[in-house]
C-alpha positions in Angstrom: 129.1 75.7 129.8 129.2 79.0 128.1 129.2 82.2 130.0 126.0 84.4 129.3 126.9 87.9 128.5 124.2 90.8 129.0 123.0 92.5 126.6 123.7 95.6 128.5 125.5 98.0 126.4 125.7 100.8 129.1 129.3 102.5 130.1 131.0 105.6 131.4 130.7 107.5 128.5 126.6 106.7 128.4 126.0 108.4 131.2 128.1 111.3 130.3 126.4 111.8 127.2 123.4 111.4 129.0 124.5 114.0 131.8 126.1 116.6 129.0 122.5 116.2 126.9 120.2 116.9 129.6 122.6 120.0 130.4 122.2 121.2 126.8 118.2 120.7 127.3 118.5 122.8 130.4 120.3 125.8 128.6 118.6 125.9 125.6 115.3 125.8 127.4 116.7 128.6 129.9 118.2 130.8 127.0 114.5 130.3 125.0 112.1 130.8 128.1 114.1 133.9 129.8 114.7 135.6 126.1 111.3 135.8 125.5 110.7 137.1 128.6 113.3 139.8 128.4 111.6 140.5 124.6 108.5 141.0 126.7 109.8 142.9 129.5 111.5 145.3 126.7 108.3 146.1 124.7 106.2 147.1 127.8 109.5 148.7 129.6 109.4 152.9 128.5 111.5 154.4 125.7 115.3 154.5 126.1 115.7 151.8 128.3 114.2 148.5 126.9 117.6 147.2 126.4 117.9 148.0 130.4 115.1 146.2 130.8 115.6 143.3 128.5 119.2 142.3 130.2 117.6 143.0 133.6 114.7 140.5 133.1 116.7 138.2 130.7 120.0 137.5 133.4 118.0 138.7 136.7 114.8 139.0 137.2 113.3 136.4 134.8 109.4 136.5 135.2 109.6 139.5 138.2 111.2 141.7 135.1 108.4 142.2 133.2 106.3 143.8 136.4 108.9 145.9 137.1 109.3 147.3 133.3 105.6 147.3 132.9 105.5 149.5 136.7 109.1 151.7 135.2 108.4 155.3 135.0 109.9 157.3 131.8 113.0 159.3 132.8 112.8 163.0 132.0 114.6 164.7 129.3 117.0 166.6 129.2 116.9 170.5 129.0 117.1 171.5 125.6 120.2 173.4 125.0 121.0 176.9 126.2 118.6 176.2 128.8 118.3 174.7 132.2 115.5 173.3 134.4 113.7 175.0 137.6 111.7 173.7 139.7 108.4 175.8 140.5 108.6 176.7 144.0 104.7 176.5 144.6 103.5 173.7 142.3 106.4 171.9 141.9 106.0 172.0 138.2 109.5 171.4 135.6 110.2 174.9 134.0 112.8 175.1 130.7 114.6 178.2 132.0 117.1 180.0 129.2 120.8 179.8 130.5 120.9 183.7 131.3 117.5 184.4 132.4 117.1 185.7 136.0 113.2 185.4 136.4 110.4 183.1 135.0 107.2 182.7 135.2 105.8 179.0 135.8 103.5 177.2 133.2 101.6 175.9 135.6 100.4 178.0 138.5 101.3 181.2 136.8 103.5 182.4 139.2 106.6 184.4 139.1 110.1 183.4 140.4 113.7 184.1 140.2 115.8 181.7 139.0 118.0 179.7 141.3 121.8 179.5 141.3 122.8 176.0 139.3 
């Protein structure tokens, strides 16, 4: 009598390429999903630091990082040059002070100070 053989064609290196495939699924689907996120996240984060916020949300945050760039304030600029910033003592209010002046008078409140050592 003969000896039935199965049909069965499965072996070691099956279910490796089975294993490695659903891997690759897994990555591309991560690297799609959490890119578009991050392309979110960087057109609703504020000027100057969408590529912050794109990295941020695209290896960290995922889904969280597009709350926190939509929630992000704008940082301040910087003082033009030949000039440094005071801080009204009243209102609280950012003044542009020239490097050499000794007195100001705020844009806000209208009040008068001297300027502060840096």
């Amino acid at each position: 009598m003969r000896r039935c053989q199965h049909m069965n064609t499965d072996s070691q290196s099956d279910v490796w390429a089975l294993i490695f495939g659903n891997l690759l699924l897994a990555v591309v689907l991560w690297l799609l999903v959490f890119g578009a996120l991050g392309a979110v996240a960087a057109l609703v984060a504020p000027r100057g630091r969408r590529l912050v916020f794109f990295l941020l949300t695209f290896f960290l945050f995922g889904p969280l990082g597009i709350a926190l760039a939509a929630i992000a304030n704008p940082r301040e600029p910087n003082p033009p040059s030949g000039m440094r910033d005071q801080f009204c003592r009243r209102c609280a209010a950012r003044n542009f002070v020239g490097d050499d002046d000794d007195s100001y008078q705020c844009w806000r409140c209208g009040r008068d100070h001297g300027v502060l050592p840096k």
